[in-house]
C-alpha positions, 0 to 999 in steps of 0.5 A, a space after each residue: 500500500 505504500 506504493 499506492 500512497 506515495 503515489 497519491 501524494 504525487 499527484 497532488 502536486 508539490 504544493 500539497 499538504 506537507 510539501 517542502 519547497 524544492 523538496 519530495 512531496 511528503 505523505 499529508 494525513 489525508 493520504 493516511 486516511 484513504 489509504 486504510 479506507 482503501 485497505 479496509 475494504 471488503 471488495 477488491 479496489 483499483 483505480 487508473 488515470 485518465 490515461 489508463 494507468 494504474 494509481 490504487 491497488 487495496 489489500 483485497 485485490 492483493 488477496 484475490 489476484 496475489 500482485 501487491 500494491 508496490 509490483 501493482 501501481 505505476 503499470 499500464 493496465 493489465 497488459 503483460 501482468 494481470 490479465 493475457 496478451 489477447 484479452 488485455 486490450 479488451 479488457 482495458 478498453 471495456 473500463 475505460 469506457 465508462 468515461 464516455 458514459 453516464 453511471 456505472 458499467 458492469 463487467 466480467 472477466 477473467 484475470 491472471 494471479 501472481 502465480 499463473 492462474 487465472 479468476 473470473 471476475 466480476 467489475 463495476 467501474 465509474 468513471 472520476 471526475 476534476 473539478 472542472 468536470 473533466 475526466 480523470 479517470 476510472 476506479 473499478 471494484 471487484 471480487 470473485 465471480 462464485 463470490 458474487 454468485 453466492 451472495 447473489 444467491 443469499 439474498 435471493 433465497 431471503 427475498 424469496 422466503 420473505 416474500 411468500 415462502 413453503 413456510 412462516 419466517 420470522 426475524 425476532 430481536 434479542 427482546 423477543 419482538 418480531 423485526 420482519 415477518 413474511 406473508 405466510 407467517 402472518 396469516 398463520 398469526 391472524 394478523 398483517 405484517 406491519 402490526 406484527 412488528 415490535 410486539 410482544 409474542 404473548 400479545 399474539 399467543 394466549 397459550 404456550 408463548 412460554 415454551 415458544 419464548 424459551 426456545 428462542 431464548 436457549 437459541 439466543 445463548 446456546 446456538 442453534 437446535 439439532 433438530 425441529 421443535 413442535 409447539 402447541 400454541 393458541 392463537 389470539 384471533 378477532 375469530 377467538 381463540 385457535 389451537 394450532 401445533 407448529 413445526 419450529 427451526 430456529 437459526 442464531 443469526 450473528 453479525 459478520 462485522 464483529 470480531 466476537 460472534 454479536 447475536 442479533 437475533 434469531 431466525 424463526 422458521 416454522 409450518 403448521 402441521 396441526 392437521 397432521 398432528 390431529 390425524 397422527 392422535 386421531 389414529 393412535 386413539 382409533 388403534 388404542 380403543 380398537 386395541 381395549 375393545 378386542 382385549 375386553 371381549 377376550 378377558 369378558 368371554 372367562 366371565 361366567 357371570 353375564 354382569 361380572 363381563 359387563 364390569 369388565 367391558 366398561 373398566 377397559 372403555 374407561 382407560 384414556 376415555 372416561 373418569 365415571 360410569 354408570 349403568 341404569 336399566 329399565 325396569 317397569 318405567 323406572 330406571 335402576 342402577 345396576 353398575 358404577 364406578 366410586 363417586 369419591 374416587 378412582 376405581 374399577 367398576 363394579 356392581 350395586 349390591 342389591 339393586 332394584 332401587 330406581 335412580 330420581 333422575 329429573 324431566 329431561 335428564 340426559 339418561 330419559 333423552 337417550 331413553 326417549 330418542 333410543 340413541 346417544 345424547 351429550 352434555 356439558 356443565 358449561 359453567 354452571 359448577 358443581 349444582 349441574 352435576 348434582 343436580 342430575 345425580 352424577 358424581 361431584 365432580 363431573 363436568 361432561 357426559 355422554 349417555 348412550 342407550 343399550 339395546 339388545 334384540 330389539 329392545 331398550 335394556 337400559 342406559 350407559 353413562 360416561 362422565 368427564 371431569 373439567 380437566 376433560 375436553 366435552 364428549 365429541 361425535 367419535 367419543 360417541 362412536 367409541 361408547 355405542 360399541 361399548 354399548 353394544 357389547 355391554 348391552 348383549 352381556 346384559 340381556 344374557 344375564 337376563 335370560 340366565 336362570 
């Protein structure tokens, strides 16, 4: 770089600053300070006068080619050094046009290294201009062409992703607040992109912020995840509240300025695989009841005792599905409790001893409308706390039932009761499937116990 200094420092001309009459030109601060401008360059730099020789040459460009600056200034171009005999005219030709044009030119070529190879390189040179607006010459940057093509490629794949990528990307600060939010991101938190920015996740997210917000954070201090992390997360929404379950990555993303790694954030990359996670349970619930349905019947058919097999169909149904059942039958217009499980606590089922006491269910109980309609009927506490189960004889602690009627040969033997406490989701459409193939089965033992001398 000294060339390159002592030459700046010529041409200002002995009446510069530092100058001593009569005497060489001495370098002035100003010289200093382009010279570490020029060498703190992350691109290649070079510059030529008017008539094209070669008046700057940074550090970058020693790196890329291999020729240092006191072997690099003072030449004619790339003739005979930097670039071969048959390209060296065109090339010098095509920089030097840009002092005949408005703007910058852009320009690929290959050049020559120190040690023979040769670089494809990628130029864009403008033309300088003197005070009276004469040309002066040409300063031309340039790097690596597969240099140029990855940070060509880099910023296309940010641009694509922010457009409207196969997934959500979101760039969260070291605070935790989104910076930049792609399309698909923000439709999946219900909200547009400029609202979303600078707020607080738990303004977006009602449940499961704090396991979304602890990834981010062990990201922030430890580093990147090995592998995706699933969240359930329910969403805020002017629709209510949605349960969603997202695939997560995560990327620390550091500055490339810094000597030290500076985190600046995280990536947030994520898909919503909430209908694939619902289908994944809803099949391994349909292969674990399935599994309790074929167990029950094989350990049912040991039972001599018709009503002991129907204890022991109900006690597998219960496993995951229910807390209490219950089983009234029909005698004369009444019905009868015949089986249940402990109202205080947990426990098998088992049989009333001595029955025949009929069960004071109120008009319109959801056991007389299973009766009546001869199908299932579902209820929910909603609210309404523990009088809702009292009311209707069930346990204390009940908080969502599904009543399903039992018939055998054509008749109504009785009524099968499943009950949930508030900890429990509401009966659904397929818990009703399940507890009518329960039924059916506890239905039949019931009505051999009947004929049974």
């Amino acid at each position: 770089m000294t060339a390159s200094r002592s030459e700046t420092t010529r041409m200002t001309g002995p009446d510069g600053p530092g100058a001593e009459p009569g005497g060489p030109p001495l370098p002035g601060p100003g010289d200093d300070l382009l010279a570490a401008l020029l060498d703190g360059m992350d691109a290649a730099l070079c510059a030529f006068d008017a008539d094209g020789v070669l008046t700057h040459w940074n550090r970058e460009a020693e790196r890329i080619l291999g020729w240092p600056a006191e072997e690099a200034v003072g030449r004619h171009g790339f003739a005979g050094w930097a670039a071969r005999a048959a390209d060296a005219e065109d090339i010098q030709g095509r920089l030097m046009a840009v002092m005949d044009a408005p703007g910058r030119q852009v320009h690929e070529f290959a050049l020559l290294r120190k040690d023979g190879g040769r670089v494809l390189v990628r130029t864009q040179s403008a033309a300088v201009w003197d005070a009276d607006g004469a040309g002066a010459g040409v300063y031309c940057a340039f790097g690596e062409v597969h240099a140029q093509i990855d940070l060509e490629r880099s910023i296309a794949l940010s641009e694509a992703l922010f457009e409207d990528g196969a997934c959500g990307v979101v760039l969260v600060d070291v605070d935790l607040r989104p910076t930049v939010v792609n399309a698909r991101a923000a439709r999946a938190l219900g909200a547009a992109r400029a609202s979303l920015l600078g707020r607080p996740l738990g303004e977006l997210i009602a449940q499961g912020v704090e396991d979304l917000e602890g990834a981010l954070q062990h990201v922030l201090s430890e580093g990147t995840p090995a592998g995706p992390v699933e969240v359930w997360v329910t969403l805020r929404t002017a629709e209510g509240e949605r349960r969603r379950c997202w695939r997560n990555g995560f990327v620390r993303l550091s500055s490339p300025l810094a000597e030290e790694p500076v985190p600046l954030g995280v990536g947030w990359l994520f898909q919503d695989v909430t209908d694939q996670k619902c289908a994944e349970q809803e099949a391994d619930r349909l292969r674990f009841r399935s599994s309790q349905l074929h167990r029950a019947a094989c350990n049912a058919a040991e039972y001599e005792d018709p009503m002991e097999a129907v204890t022991c169909h109900l006690d597998y149904a219960l496993a995951g599905f229910a807390d209490h059942a219950l089983v009234d039958l029909v005698v004369g217009e009444r019905l009868v409790r015949a089986a249940a499980t402990p109202s205080d606590a947990p426990g098998p089922t088992a049989l009333v001893a001595g029955g025949g006491i009929p069960v004071r269910y109120p008009p319109g109980h959801p056991a007389l409308q299973a009766v009546d309609r001869t199908g299932s009927v579902r209820a929910s506490a909603r609210g309404e706390g523990d009088g809702w189960a009292r009311e209707r004889q069930w346990p204390p602690d009940a908080a969502h039932a599904l009543c399903v009627v039992l018939r055998s040969r054509g008749r109504t033997l009785g009524v099968l009761t499943f009950l949930r406490g508030p900890s429990r989701p509401a009966f659904e459409r397929p818990d009703a499937t399940y507890a009518e193939s329960v039924a059916s089965r506890v239905a039949t033992a019931t009505d051999l116990a009947r004929l049974s001398p």
